[in-house]
SERO-412852 format. One line per 2 residues: number of its first residue (from 1); for each residue y, z, x of C-alpha. Coordinates in steps of 0.02 Angstrom, whole numbers, padded with zeros to 5 digits, always signed. Each point is the difference from the previous one (the first is absolute). Last residue first. Example, Ala and Ser with C-alpha at 12.3 -4.5 7.8 and 13.67 -1.06 7.14 Angstrom:
! SERO-412852
2> -00053:+00357:+00684; -00172:+00033:-00069
//
This chain:
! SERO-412852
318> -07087:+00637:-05701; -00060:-00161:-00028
316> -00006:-00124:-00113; -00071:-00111:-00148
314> +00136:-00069:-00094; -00089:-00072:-00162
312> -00166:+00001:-00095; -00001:-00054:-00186
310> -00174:+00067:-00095; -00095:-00126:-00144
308> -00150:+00058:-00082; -00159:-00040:-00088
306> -00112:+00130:-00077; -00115:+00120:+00073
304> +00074:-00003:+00184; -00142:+00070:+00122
302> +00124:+00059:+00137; +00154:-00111:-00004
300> +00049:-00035:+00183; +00147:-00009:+00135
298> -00042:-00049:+00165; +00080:+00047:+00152
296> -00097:-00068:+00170; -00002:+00020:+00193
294> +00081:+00164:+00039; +00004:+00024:+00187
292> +00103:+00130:+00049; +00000:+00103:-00167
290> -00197:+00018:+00059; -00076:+00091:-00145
288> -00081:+00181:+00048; -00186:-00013:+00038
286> -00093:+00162:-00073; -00085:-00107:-00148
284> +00052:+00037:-00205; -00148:-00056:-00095
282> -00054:-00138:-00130; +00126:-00139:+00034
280> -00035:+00013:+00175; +00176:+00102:+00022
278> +00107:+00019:+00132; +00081:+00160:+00047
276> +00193:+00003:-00009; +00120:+00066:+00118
274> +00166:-00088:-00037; -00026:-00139:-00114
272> +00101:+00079:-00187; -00004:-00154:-00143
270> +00177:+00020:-00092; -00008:-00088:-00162
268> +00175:-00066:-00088; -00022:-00051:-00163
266> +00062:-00151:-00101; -00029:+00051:-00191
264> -00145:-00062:-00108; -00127:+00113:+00086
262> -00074:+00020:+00162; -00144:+00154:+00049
260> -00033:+00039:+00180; -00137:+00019:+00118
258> -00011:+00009:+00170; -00123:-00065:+00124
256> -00027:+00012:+00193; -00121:-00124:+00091
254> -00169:+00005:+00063; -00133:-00162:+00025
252> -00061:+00070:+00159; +00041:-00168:+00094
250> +00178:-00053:-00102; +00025:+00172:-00002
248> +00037:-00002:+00184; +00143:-00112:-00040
246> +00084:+00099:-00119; -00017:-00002:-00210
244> +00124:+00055:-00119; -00042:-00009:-00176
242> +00125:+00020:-00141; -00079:+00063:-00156
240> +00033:-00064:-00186; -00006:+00089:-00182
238> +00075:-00098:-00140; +00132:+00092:-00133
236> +00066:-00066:-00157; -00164:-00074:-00084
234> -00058:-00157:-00055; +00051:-00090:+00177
232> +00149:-00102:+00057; +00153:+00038:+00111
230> -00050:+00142:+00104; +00108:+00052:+00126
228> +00012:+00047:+00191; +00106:+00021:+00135
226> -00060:+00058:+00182; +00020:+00127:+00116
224> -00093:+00019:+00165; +00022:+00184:+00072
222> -00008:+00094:+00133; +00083:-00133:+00142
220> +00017:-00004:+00201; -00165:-00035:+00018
218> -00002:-00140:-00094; -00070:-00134:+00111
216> -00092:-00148:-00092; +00165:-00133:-00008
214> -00069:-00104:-00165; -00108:-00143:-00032
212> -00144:+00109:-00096; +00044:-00027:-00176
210> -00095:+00048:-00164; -00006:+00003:-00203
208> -00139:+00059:-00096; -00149:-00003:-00112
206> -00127:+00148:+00011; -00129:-00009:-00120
204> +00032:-00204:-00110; -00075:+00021:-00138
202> +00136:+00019:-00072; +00175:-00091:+00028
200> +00124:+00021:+00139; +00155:-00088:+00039
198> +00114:+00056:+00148; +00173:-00039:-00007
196> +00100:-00003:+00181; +00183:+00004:-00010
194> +00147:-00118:+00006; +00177:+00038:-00050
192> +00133:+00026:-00124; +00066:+00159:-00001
190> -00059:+00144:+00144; -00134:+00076:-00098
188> -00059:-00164:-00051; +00076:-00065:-00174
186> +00007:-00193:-00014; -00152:-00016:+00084
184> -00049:-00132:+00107; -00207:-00006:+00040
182> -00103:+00018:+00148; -00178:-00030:-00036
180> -00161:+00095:-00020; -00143:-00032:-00097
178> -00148:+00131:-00007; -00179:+00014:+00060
176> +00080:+00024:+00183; +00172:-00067:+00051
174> +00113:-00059:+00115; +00177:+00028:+00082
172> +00067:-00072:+00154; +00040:-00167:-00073
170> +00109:+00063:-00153; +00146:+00058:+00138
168> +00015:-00177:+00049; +00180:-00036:-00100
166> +00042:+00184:+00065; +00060:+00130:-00163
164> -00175:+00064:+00005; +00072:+00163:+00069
162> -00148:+00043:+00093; -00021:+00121:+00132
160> +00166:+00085:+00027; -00003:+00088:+00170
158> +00007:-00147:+00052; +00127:-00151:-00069
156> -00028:-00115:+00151; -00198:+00027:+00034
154> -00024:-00033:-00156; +00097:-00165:+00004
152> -00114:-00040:+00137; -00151:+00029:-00098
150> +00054:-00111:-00140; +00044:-00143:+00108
148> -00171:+00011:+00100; -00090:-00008:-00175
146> +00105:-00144:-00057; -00033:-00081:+00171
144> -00175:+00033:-00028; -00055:-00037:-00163
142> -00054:-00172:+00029; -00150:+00047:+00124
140> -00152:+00040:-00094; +00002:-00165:-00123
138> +00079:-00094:+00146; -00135:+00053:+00105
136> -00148:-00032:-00118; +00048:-00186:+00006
134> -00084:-00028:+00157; -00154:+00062:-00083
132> -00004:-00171:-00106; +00065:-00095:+00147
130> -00142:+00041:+00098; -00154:-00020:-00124
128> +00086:-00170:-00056; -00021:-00062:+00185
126> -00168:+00093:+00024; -00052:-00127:-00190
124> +00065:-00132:+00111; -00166:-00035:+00083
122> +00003:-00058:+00177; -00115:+00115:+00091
120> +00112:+00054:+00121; +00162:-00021:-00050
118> -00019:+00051:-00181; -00157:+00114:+00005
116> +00049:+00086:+00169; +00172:+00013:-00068
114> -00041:+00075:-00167; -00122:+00119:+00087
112> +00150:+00063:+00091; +00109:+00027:-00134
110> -00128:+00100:-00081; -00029:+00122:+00111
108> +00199:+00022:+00030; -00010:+00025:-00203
106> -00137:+00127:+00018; +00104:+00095:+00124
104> +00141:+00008:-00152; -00117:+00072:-00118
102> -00056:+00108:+00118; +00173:+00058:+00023
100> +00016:+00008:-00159; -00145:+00113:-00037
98> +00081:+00149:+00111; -00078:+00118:+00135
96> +00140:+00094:+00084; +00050:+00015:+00168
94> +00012:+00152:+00115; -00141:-00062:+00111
92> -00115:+00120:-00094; +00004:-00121:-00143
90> -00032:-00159:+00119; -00174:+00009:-00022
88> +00029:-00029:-00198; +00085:-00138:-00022
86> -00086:-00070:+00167; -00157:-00018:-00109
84> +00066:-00118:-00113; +00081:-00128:+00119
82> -00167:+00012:+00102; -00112:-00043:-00140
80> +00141:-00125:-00061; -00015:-00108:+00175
78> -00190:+00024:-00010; -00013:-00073:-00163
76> +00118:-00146:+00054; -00093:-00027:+00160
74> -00173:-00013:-00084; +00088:-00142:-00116
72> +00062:-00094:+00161; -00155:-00003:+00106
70> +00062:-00077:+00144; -00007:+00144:+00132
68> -00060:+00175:-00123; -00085:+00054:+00164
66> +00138:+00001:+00112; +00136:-00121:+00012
64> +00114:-00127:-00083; -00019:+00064:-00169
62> -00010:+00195:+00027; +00166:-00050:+00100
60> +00070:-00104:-00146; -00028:+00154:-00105
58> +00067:+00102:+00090; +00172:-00092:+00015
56> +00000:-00037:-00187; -00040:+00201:-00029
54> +00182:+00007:+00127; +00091:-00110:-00104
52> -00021:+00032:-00160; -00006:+00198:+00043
50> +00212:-00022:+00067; +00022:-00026:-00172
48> +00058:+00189:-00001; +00119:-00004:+00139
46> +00078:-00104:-00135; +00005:+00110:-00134
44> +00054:+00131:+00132; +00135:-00084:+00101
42> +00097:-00043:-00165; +00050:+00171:-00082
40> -00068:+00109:+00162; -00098:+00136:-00080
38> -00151:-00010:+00123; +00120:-00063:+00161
36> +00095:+00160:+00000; -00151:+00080:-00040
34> -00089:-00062:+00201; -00151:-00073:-00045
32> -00142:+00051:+00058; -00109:-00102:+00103
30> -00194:-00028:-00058; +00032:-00182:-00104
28> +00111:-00063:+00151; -00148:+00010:+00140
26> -00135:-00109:-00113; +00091:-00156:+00064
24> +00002:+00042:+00167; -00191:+00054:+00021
22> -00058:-00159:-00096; +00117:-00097:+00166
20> -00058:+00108:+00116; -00205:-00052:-00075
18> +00046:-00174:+00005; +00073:-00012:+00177
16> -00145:+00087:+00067; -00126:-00135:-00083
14> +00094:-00118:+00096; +00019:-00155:-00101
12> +00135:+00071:-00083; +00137:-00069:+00108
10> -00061:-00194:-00018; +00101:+00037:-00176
8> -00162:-00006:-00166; -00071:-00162:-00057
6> +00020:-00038:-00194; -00173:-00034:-00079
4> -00077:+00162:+00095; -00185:-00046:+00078
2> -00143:+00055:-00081; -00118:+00118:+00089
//
C-alpha cells in the first residue's frame, strides 16, 4: 500500500481516531437546519460553503487511512462518490438534494488534491489547481452584503414587500428566461420612482420576475397587492400570473397562481391568500397554502407570443 506524500497528525494513527473523526464530519450533512438559519441573508450563503470544508476533511481521512491510504486519484473518486450520494440520503433528514452543493463538495475535493500534488509531490500544477478554485468564492460570495442590506431593509418597511426605492433593492430580485432590472421612472404610481421591468421575448415559455428575501409570515394578511403595467408589446393588453409558493412547496413542487391581464395604464391587482389549495400545475391538491411560511412571489408571462415589457411596483400587504 503506498504511503501518503504528506504525513497525516500522530492523532490519526489510531484507526479509532480515524473512523470518529469520518463519523464527525459526515454528522453536519444529516442535521436540519433550524429556518431561521436557512433564510438568514449572510449566515446561509456561508453556512453553505461549509461543504468545501467538510468533503476536504473526508477526503484527507480517506487519504490518510483506510483502504484508499496514499492513493490520491482513488481518494478523489471516492470523496465525490460519497459527496453525491449524501445528496440524496440526507432527503429524509429534512434536507434537500441540490447540485451546488455538490458542486461546492467537489471544490473541497479538489482543494485537497491540489495540496497533495503541490506540497507533496512538488508540482505546481496542485498550486494553480488551488488558487484557481479559490477564486470560486469571490465569484459566489460578492453579493452578500448587498443581499443582507436588501433583506434588512425588508424587514424595516414590512408589510410592504418591495418598494424598490432602497439603493440595494435590485439585489433581491432575479430572473428566469427573461431580464430583469430595477429601473427609474419618471411616472411610477407614486411620481418619480423605481420599479421592477421585466423583459420577455418568445421563445422563451414562462419568463419572469422573482424575490424570496422577504419576512415569510403573513398570517395576519388576505391579500398581496401589487402594481402593474405594460410598457412595450404589439398589442394593448399582456396576460401575467403572480405565483406564490411556501416552503413545503419547495419539496412537492406546489404553489398558488393567479392570473391577471396588464395594459398600458398602472393597475392595481389584488392577489387573495387566505385558504387556498395548491396547485401542481395540472391539478388542484387538498393542502391549503401556508400564509405562515411563504417562501417565494414570482411574477410570470405564460407562453408570451411576442416580446413584452410589464412595470412592477409597491408590492404589499393587506
Amino acid at each position: 500500500m503506498p504511503e501518503p506524500a504528506i504525513k497525516p497528525p500522530t492523532l490519526l494513527l489510531k484507526w479509532q481516531t480515524w473512523a470518529f473523526g469520518l463519523a464527525i464530519m459526515l454528522v453536519p450533512f444529516f442535521v436540519p437546519i433550524p429556518m431561521v438559519l436557512r433564510r438568514h441573508p449572510v449566515i446561509a450563503p456561508l453556512g453553505d460553503q461549509l461543504h468545501v470544508v467538510l468533503l476536504a476533511g473526508v477526503s484527507l481521512l480517506v487519504y490518510w487511512r483506510g483502504p484508499l491510504k496514499g492513493r490520491l486519484w482513488a481518494t478523489a473518486l471516492a470523496a465525490a462518490i460519497i459527496g453525491g450520494a449524501i445528496e440524496f440520503i440526507q432527503i429524509p433528514f429534512g434536507r434537500q438534494a441540490a447540485f451546488m452543493d455538490f458542486v461546492l463538495d467537489l471544490v473541497g475535493i479538489g482543494l485537497v488534491v491540489g495540496y497533495v500534488l503541490w506540497r507533496g509531490h512538488g508540482l505546481r500544477v496542485g498550486l494553480g489547481l488551488i488558487l484557481a478554485l479559490l477564486m470560486i468564492f469571490p465569484a459566489r460570495l460578492y453579493h452578500v452584503p448587498f443581499v443582507a442590506i436588501a433583506s434588512y431593509r425588508g424587514q424595516e418597511i414590512f408589510p410592504l414587500i418591495a418598494d424598490l426605492e432602497g439603493p440595494r433593492d435590485h439585489w433581491i430580485w432575479g430572473g428566469n428566461n427573461a431580464a430583469v432590472e430595477v429601473v427609474t421612472v419618471p411616472d411610477s404610481p407614486t411620481g418619480p420612482g423605481r420599479v421592477v421591468r421585466l423583459q420577455a421575448t418568445p421563445p422563451a415559455h414562462w419568463p419572469s420576475a422573482e424575490m424570496r428575501r422577504f419576512p415569510h409570515d403573513w398570517s395576519a394578511y388576505q391579500y398581496l397587492l401589487l402594481d402593474v403595467r405594460l410598457v412595450g408589446s404589439p398589442g394593448d393588453t399582456q396576460r401575467f400570473s403572480v405565483r406564490l409558493d411556501d416552503f413545503a412547496g419547495r419539496r412537492d413542487h406546489t404553489w398558488i397562481s393567479t392570473a391577471n391581464t396588464a395594459n398600458t395604464s398602472w393597475q392595481t391587482f389584488r392577489i387573495p391568500l387566505r385558504n387556498r389549495q395548491v396547485t401542481d400545475g395540472t391539478n388542484m391538491l387538498d393542502r391549503i397554502f401556508d400564509q405562515t411560511d411563504v417562501d417565494r412571489v414570482l411574477l410570470y408571462l405564460p407562453r408570451p407570443e411576442a416580446p413584452a415589457v410589464l412595470e412592477i411596483d409597491n408590492l404589499r400587504l393587506e
